[in-house]
SERO-4910 file (N, C-alpha, C, O; in steps of 0.05 Angstrom, whole numbers):
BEGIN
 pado doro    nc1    nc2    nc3   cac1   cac2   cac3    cc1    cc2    cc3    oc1    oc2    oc3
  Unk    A   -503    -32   -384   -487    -14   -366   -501     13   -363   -510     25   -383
  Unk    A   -503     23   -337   -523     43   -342   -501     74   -335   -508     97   -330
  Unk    A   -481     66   -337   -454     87   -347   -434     80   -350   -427     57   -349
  Unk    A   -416    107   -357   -393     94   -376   -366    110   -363   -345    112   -376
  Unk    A   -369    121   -338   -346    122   -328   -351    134   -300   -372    145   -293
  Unk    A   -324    128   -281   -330    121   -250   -302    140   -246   -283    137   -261
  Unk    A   -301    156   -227   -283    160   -205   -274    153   -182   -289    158   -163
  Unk    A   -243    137   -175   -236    133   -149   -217    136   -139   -196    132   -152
  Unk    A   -215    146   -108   -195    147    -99   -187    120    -91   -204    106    -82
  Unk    A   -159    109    -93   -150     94    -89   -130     94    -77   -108    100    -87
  Unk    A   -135     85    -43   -110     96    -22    -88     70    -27    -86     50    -40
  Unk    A    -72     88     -6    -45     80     -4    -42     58     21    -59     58     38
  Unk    A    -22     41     23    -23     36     39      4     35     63     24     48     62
  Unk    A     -3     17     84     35     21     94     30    -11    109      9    -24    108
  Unk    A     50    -18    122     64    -41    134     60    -30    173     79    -18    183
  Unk    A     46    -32    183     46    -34    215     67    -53    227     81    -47    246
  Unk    A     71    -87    208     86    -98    227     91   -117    192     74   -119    175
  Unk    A    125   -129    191    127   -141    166    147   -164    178    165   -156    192
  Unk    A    146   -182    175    158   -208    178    162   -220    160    144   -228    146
  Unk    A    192   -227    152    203   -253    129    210   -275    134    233   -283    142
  Unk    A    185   -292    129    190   -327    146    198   -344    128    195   -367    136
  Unk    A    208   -342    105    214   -354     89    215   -352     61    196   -341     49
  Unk    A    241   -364     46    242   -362     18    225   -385     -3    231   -408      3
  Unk    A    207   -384    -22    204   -400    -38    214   -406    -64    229   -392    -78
  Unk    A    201   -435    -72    227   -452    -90    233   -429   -119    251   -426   -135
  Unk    A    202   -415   -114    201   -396   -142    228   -365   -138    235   -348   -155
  Unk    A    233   -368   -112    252   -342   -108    222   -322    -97    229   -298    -96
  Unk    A    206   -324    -93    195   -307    -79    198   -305    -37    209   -319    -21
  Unk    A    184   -285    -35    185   -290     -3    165   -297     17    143   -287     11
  Unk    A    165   -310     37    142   -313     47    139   -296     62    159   -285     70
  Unk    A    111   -286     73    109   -269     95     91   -270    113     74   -288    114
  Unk    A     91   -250    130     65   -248    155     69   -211    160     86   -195    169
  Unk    A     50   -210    152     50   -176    157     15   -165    166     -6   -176    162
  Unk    A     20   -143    177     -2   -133    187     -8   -103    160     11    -89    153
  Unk    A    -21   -101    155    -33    -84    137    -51    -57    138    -73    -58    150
  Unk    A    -47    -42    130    -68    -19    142    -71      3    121    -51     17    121
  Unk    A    -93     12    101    -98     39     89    -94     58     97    -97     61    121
  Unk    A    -88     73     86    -77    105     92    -95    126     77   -104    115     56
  Unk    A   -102    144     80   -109    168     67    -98    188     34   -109    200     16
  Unk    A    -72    181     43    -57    187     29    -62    169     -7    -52    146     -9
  Unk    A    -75    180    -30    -81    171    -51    -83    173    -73    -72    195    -76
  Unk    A    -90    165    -97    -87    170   -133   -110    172   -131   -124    161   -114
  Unk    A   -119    188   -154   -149    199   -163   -144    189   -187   -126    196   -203
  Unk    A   -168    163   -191   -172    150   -217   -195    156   -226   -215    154   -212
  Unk    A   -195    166   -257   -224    163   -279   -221    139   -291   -197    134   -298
  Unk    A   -236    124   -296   -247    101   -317   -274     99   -329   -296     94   -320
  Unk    A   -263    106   -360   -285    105   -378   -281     76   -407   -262     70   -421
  Unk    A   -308     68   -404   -315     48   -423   -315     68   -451   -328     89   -457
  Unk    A   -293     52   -464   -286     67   -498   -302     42   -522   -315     22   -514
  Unk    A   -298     46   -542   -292     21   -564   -278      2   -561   -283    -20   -550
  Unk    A   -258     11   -572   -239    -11   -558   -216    -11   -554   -204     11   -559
  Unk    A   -200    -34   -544   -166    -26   -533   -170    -19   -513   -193    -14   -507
  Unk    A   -145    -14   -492   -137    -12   -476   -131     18   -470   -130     28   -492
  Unk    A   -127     39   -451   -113     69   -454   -106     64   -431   -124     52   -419
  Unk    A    -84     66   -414    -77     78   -389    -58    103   -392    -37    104   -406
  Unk    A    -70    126   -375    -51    155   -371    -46    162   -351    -62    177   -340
  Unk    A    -22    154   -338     -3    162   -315     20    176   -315     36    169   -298
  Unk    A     27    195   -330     43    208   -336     72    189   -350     70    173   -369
  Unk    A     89    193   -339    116    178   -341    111    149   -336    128    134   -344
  Unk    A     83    134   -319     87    115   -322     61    110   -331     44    105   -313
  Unk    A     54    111   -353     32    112   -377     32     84   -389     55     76   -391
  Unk    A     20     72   -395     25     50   -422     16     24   -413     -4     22   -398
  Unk    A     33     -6   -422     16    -29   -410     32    -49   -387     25    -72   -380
  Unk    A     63    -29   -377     68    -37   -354     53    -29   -332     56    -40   -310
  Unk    A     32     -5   -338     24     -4   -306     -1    -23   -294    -20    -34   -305
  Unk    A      7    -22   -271    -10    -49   -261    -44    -48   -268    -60    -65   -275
  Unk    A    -44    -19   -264    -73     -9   -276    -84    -31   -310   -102    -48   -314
  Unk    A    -64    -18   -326    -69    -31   -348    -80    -62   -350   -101    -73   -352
  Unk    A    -53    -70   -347    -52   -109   -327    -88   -112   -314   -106   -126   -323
  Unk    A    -91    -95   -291   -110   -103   -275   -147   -102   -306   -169   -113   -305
  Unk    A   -136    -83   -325   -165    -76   -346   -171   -102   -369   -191   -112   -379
  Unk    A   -132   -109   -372   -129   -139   -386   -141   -158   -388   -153   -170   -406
  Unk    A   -134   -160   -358   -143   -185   -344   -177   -191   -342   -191   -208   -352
  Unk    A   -180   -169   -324   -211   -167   -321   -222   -168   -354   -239   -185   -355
  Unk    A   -218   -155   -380   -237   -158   -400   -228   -194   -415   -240   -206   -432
  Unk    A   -205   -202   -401   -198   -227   -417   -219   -247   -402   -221   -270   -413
  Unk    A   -234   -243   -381   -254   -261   -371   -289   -263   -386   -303   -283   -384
  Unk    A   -294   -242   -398   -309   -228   -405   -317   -234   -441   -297   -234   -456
  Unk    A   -336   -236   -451   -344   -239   -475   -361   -203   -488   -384   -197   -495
  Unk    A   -331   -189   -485   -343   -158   -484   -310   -153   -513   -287   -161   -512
  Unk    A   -329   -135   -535   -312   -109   -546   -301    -88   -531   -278    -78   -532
  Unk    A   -322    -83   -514   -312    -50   -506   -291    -50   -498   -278    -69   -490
  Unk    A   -280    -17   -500   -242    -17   -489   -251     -2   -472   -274      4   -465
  Unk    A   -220      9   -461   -226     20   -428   -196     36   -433   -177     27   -444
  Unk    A   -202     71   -416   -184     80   -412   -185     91   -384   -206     93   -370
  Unk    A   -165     98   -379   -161     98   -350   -132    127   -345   -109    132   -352
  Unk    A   -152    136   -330   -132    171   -322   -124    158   -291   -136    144   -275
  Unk    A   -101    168   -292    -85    171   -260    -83    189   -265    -79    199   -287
  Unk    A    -85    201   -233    -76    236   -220    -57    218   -201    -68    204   -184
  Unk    A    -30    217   -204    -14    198   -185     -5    216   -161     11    235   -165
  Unk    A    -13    212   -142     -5    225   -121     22    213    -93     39    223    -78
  Unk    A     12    183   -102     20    168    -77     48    150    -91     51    130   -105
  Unk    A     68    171    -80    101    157    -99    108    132    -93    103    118    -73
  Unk    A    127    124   -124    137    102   -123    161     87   -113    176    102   -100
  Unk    A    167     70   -115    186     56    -99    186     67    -66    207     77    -58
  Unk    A    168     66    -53    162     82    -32    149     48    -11    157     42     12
  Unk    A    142     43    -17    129     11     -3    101     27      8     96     30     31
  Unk    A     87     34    -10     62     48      5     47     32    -17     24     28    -11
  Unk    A     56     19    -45     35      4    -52     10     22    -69    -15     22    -69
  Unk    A     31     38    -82     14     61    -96      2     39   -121    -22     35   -125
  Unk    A     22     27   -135     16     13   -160    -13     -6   -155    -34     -1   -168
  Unk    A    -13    -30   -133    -20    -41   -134    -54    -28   -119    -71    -45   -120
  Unk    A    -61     -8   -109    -83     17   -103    -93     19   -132   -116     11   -137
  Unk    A    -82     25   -144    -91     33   -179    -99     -1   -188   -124     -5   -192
  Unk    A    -88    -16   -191   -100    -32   -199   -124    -47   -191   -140    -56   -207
  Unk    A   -124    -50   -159   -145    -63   -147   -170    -45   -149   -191    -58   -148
  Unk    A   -174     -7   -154   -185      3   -163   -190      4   -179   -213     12   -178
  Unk    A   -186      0   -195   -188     -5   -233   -206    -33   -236   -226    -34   -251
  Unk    A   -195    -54   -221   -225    -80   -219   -250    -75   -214   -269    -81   -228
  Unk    A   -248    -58   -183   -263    -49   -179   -287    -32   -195   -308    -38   -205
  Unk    A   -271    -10   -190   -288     10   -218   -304    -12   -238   -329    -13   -239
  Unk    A   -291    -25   -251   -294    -40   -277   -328    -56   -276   -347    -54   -291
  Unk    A   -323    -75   -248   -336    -92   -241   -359    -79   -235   -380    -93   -238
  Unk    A   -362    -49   -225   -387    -34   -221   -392    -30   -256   -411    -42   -266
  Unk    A   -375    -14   -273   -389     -8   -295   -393    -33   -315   -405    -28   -336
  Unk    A   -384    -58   -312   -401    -80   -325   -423    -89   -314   -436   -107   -325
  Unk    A   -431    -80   -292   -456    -87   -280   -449   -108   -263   -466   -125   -261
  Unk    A   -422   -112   -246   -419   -138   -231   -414   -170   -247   -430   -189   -242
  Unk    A   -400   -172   -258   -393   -198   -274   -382   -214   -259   -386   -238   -260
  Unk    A   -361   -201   -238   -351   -224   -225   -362   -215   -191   -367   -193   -181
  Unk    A   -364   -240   -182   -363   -241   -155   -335   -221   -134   -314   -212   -142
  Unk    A   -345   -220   -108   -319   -211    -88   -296   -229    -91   -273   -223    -95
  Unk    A   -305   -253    -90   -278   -278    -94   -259   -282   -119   -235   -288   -120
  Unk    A   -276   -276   -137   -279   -280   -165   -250   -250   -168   -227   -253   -176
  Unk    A   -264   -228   -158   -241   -213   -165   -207   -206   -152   -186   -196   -159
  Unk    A   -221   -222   -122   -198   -221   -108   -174   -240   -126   -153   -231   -133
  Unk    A   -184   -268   -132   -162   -281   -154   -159   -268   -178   -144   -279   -194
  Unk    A   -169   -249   -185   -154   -229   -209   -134   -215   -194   -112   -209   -204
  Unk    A   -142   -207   -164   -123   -184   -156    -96   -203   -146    -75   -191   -141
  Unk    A    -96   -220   -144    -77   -242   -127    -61   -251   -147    -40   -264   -142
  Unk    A    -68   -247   -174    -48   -256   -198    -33   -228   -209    -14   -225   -224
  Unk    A    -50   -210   -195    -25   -182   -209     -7   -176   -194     13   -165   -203
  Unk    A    -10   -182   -164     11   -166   -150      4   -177   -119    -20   -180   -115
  Unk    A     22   -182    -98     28   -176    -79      7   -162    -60      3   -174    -39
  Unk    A     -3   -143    -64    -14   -120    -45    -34   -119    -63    -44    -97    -56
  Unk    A    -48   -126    -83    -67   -122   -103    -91   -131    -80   -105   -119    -64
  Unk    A    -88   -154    -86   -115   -164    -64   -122   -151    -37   -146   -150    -30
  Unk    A   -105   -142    -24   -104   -127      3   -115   -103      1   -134    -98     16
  Unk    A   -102    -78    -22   -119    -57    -25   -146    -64    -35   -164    -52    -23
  Unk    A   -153    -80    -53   -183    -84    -61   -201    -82    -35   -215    -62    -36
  Unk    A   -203    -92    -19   -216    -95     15   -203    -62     26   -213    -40     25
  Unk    A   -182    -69     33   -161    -40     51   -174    -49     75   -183    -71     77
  Unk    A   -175    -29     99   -170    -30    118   -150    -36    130   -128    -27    123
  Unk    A   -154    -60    162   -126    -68    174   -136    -97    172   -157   -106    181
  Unk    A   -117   -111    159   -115   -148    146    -85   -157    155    -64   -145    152
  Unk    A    -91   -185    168    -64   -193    165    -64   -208    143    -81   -224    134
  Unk    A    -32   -198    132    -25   -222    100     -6   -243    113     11   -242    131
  Unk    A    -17   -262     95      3   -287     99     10   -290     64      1   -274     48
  Unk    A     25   -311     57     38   -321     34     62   -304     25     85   -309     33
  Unk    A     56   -281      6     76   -273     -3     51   -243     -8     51   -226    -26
  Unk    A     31   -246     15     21   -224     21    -13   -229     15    -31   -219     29
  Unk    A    -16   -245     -8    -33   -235    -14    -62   -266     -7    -82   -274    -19
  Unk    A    -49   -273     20    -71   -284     40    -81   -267     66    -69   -261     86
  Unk    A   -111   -261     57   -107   -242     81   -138   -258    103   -158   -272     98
  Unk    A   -125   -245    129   -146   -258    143   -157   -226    161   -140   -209    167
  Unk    A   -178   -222    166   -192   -204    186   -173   -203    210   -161   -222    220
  Unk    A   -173   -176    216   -163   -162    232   -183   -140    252   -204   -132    240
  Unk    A   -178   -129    280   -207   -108    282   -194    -78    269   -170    -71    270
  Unk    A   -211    -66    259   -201    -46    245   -187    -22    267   -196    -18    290
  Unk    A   -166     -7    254   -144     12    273   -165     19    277   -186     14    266
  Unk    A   -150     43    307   -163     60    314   -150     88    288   -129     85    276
  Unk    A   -163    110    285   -157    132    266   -129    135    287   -133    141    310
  Unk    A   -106    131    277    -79    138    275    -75    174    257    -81    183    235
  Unk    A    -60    184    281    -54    207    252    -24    195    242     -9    181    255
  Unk    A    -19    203    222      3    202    210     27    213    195     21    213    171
  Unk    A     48    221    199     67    236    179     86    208    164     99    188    172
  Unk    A     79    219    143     93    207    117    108    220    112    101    243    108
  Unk    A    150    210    109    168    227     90    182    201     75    185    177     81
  Unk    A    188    213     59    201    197     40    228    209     22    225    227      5
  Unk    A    246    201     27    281    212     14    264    209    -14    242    199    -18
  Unk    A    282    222    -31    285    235    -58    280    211    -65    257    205    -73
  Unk    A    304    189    -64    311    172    -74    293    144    -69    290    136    -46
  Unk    A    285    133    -86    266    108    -73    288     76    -70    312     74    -71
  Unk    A    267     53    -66    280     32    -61    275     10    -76    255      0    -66
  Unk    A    285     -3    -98    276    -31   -110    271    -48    -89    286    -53    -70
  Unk    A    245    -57    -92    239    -72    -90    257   -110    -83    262   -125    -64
  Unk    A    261   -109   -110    280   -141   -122    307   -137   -102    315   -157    -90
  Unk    A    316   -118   -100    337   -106   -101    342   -107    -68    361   -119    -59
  Unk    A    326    -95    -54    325    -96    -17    321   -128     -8    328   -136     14
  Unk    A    309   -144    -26    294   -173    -20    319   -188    -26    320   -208    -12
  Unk    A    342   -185    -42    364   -195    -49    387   -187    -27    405   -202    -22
  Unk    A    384   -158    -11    405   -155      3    397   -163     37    414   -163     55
  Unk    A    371   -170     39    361   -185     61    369   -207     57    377   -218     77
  Unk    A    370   -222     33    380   -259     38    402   -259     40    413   -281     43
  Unk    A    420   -236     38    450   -238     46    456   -250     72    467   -271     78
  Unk    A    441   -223     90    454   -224    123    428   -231    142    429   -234    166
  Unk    A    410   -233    130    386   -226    149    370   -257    155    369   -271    135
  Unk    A    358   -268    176    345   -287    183    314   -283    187    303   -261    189
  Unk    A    303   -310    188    276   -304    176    268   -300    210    284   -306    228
  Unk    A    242   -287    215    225   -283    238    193   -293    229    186   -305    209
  Unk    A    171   -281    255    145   -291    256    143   -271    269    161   -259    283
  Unk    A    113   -262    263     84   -240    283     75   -256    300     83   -280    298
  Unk    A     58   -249    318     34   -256    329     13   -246    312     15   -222    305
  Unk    A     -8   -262    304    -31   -250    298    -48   -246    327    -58   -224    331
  Unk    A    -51   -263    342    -70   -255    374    -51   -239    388    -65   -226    404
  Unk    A    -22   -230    393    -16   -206    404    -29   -179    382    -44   -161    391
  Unk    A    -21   -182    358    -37   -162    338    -77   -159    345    -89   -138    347
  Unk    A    -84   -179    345   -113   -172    351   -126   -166    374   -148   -155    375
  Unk    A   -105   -176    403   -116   -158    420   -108   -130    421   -127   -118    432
  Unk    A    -91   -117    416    -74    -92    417    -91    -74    386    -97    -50    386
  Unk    A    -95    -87    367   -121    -75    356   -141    -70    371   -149    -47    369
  Unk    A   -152    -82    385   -182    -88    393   -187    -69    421   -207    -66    435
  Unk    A   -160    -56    423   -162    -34    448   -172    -12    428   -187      4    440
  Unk    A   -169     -8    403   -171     20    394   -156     40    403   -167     62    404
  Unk    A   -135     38    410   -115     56    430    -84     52    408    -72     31    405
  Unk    A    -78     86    394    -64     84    377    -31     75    394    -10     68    383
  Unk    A    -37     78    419    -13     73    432      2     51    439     27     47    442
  Unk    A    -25     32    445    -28      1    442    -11    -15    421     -2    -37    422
  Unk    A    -10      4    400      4     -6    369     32     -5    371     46    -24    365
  Unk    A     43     25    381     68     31    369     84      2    382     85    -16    365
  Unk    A     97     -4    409    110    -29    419    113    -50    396    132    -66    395
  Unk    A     92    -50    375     91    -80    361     96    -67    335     87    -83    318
  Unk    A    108    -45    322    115    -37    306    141    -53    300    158    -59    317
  Unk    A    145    -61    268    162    -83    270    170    -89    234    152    -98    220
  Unk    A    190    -85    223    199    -88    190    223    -99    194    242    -86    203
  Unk    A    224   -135    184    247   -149    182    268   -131    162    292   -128    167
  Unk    A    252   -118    135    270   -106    110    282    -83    125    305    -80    117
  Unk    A    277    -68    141    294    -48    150    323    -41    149    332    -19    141
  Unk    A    338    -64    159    369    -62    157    370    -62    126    377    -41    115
  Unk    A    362    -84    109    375    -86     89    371    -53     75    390    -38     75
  Unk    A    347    -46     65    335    -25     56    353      2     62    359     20     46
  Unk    A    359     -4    100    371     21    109    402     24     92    413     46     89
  Unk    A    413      0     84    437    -11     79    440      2     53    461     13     48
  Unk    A    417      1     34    419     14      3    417     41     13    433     56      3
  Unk    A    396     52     34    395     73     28    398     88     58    379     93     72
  Unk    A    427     95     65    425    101     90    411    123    109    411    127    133
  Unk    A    400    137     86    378    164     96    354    151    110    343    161    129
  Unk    A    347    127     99    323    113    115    332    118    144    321    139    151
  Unk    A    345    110    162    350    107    183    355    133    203    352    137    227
  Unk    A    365    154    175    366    184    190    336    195    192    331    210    212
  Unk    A    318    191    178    290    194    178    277    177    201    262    190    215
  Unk    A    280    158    205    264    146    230    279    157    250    265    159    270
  Unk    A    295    164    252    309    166    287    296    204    293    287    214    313
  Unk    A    301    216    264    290    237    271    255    241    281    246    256    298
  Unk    A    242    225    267    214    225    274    206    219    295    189    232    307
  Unk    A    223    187    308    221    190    336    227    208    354    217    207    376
  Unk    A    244    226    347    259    257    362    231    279    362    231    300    374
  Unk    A    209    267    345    190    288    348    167    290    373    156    272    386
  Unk    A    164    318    374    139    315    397    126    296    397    115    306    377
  Unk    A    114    275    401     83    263    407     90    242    383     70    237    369
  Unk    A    102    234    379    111    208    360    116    187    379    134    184    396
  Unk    A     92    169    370     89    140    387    104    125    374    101    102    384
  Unk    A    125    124    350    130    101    337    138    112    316    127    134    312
  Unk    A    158    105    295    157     99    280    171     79    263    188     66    275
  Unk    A    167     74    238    167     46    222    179     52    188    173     74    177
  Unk    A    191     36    176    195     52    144    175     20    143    176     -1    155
  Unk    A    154     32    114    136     10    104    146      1     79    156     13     61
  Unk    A    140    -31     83    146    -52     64    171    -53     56    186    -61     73
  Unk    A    180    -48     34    208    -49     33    226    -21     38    250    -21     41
  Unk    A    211     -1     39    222     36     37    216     39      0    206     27    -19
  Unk    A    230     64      6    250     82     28    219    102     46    229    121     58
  Unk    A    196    101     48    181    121     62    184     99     89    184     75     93
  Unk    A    187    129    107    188    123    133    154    138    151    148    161    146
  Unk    A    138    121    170    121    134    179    121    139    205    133    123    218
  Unk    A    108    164    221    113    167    249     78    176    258     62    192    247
  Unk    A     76    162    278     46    161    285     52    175    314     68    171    333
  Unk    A     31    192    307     27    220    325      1    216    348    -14    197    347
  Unk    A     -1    229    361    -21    230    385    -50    243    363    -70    232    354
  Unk    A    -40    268    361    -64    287    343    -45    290    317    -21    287    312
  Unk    A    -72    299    301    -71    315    279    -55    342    282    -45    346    260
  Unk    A    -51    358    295    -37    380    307     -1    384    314     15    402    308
  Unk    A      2    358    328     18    352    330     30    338    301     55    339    298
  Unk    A     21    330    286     29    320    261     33    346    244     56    352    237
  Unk    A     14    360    238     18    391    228     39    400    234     54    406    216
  Unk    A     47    402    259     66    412    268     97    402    258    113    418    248
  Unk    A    102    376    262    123    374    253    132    371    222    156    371    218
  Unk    A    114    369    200    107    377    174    121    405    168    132    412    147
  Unk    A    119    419    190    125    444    183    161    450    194    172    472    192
  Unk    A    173    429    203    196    421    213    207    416    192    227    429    187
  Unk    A    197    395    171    218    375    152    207    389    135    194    374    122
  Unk    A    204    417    124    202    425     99    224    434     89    222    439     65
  Unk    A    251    440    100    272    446     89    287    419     85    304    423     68
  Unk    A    289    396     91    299    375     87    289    357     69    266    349     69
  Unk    A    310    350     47    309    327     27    295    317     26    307    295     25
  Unk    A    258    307     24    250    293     29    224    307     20    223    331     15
  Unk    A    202    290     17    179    289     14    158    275     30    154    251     35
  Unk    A    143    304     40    128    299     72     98    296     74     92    319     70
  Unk    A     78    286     78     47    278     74     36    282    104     54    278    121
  Unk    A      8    290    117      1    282    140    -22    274    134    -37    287    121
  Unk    A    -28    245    145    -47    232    133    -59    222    161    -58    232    184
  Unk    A    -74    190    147    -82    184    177    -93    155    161    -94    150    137
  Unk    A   -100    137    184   -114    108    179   -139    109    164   -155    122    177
  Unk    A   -150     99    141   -183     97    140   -187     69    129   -169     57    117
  Unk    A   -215     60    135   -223     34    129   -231     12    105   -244     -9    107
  Unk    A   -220     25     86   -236     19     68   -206     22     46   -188     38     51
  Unk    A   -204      2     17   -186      8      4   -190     36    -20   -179     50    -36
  Unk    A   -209     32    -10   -212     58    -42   -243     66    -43   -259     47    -42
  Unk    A   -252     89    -45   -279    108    -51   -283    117    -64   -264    133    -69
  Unk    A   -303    119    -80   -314    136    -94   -308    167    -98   -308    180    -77
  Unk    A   -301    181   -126   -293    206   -116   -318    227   -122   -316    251   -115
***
């Protein structure tokens, strides 16, 4: 190994378009969603120790975080002592459907796989990332992917055009288990287009997008948490807001802007209101070097 510890940012991500086509025998869900990185991200250190495991994320520190899971896994393939600790600077909140958790972990392979010198292949780690989580495999790559299964089949997509973006998110976040249970109450399953999705990519025209903006979980989600719904109607009420969408399950709601300017701008609107506000934008890639 010709070092012993790596920096990365590990973005966030959001939901452009989410479809629930079906339940499986395991109680999971099936899906079809369109996928896309965000800017918005955790600043990870990882350094090769002796041994054991360290993950430090503040309040969510220890060997539930996916991070940890993702260092497990990866050294349980491996005929290696060394341990591994791992700093989060957590930036990108939880229960938010932005897929902060599963950013840290697909980063953490990553990282890993550079400081063992490459042990496993791209494939090789995508099925590590496809056994931790949902969105694991998707951030490892990032960009814009459509998922199939229960997310974590993804097929090429042409990459967005740079979207700007405002991110808010209520106080209060959204379970996960919890929104997926109050959708099988009342809600019926749907389908995407992937070829309406790839030509309307393939304009590079952020405007092309908003029309096909699209989250089956919405009602239910809005249902736990009825501020979701006061947040999107307001965003659409903003200047130069082509769209907006709450991602994956919530509670963050996103509103895609013409410019960066116009995004500034209304940032400076929702600072007295309940909520927690980001202006970000699309980038290609799941995670960089810091």
């Amino acid at each position: 190994m010709s070092q012993n510890q790596v920096e990365l940012f590990a973005y966030a991500k959001i939901n452009l378009a989410l479809a629930v086509t079906g339940r499986r025998s395991d109680g999971y869900h099936e899906l079809e969603s369109v996928m896309q990185s965000i800017g918005l991200s955790d600043r990870i250190r990882i350094t090769l120790t002796e041994r054991g495991i360290e993950c430090s994320c503040g309040e969510w520190s220890g060997p539930e975080n996916l991070a940890y899971q993702a260092a497990r896994v990866f050294l349980a393939g491996l005929n290696t002592t060394s341990g591994i600790k791992i700093e989060i600077e957590k930036n990108i909140p939880v229960q938010a459907g932005l897929g902060g958790g599963s950013a840290d972990a697909a980063a953490t392979l990553y990282a890993l796989n550079h400081l063992f010198q490459e042990p496993y292949s791209l494939e090789q780690l995508k099925s590590l990332a496809a056994g931790l989580g949902a969105d694991v495999a998707f951030c490892l790559q990032g960009g814009t992917q459509w998922a199939t299964g229960v997310g974590d089949v993804l097929k090429d997509l042409p990459l967005a055009p740079r979207i700007h973006l405002v991110i808010v998110k209520p106080w209060q976040g959204v379970n996960t288990a919890l929104a997926y249970r109050t959708f099988d109450q009342e809600s019926k399953f749907t389908h995407l287009s992937y070829e309406e999705w790839r030509k309307a990519l393939a304009l590079k025209q952020a405007e092309a997008l908003a029309p096909l903006l699209y989250n089956d979980m919405e009602p239910a989600s809005m249902k736990l948490l009825p501020e979701i719904a006061r947040i999107k109607e307001d965003l659409q009420k903003e200047e130069g807001c082509l769209g907006a969408l709450m991602s994956g399950s919530g509670s963050a709601v996103f509103g895609m802007f013409q410019s960066s300017e116009q995004a500034q701008r209304v940032v400076g609107s929702w600072q007295d209101k309940e909520c927690k506000v980001w202006v970000t934008h699309t980038v290609e890639r799941g995670h960089c070097h810091g």
